[in-house]
C-alpha positions as CSV (number, residue, x, y, z in Angstrom):
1,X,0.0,0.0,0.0
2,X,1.3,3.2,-0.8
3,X,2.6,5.9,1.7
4,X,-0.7,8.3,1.3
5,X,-3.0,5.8,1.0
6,X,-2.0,4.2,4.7
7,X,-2.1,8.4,5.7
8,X,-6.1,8.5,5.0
9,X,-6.6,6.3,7.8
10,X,-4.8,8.8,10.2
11,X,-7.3,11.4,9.1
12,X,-10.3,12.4,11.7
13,X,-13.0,10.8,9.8
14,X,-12.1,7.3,10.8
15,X,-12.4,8.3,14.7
16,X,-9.1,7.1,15.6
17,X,-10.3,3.7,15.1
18,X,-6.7,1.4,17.0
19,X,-7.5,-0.8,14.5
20,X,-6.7,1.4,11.5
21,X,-4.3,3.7,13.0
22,X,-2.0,0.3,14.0
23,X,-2.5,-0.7,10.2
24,X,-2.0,2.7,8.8
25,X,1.7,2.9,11.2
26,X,2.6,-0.8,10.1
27,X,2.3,0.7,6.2
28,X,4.9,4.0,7.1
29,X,7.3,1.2,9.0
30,X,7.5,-0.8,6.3
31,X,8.4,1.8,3.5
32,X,12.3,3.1,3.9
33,X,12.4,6.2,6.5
34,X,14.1,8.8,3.5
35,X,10.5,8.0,1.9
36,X,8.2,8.6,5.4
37,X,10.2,11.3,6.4
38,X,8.2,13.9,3.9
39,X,4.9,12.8,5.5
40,X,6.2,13.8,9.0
41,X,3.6,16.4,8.8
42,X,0.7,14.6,8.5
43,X,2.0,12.0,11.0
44,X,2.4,14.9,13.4
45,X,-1.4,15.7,13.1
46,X,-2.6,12.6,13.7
47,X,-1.2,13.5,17.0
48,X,-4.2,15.9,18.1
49,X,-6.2,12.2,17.7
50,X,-4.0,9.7,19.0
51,X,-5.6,9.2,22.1
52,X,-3.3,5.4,22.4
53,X,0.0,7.0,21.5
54,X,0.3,5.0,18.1
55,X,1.7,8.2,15.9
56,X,3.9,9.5,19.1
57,X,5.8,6.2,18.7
58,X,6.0,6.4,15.3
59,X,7.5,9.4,15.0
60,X,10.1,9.1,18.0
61,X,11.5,5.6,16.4
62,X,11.5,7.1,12.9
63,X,13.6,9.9,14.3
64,X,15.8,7.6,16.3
65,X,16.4,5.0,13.5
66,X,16.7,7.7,10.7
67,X,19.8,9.3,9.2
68,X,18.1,12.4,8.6
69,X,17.6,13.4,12.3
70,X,21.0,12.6,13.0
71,X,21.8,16.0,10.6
72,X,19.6,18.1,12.3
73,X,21.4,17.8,15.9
């Protein structure tokens, strides 16, 4: 499934439904981190309704497993 596809599911409409959010997350960890690291954004606003933490993890093992974050200490 491709990167925005698994990103609809972190939208409010679905109700923040564990379900889907732990599908949607398992999509972004399976695709390399130099491709999820432009949908940060949208991760990050999935955050206002992650109630179970789901896109909180997701974004602090992306950041500790990517390159990328290592050149923005």
């Amino acid at each position: 499934m491709p990167v925005p596809a698994a990103l609809r599911f972190l939208f409010p409409k679905f109700r923040g439904d564990p379900i889907l959010l732990q599908f949607a997350l398992r999509v972004l960890e399976h695709h390399p981190v130099s491709v999820t690291f432009f949908y940060v954004p949208q991760v990050v606003q999935a955050l206002r309704s992650d109630e179970l933490g789901y896109a909180e993890r997701f974004i602090f093992e992306t950041c500790a497993s990517s390159l990328l974050s290592l050149s923005f200490v």
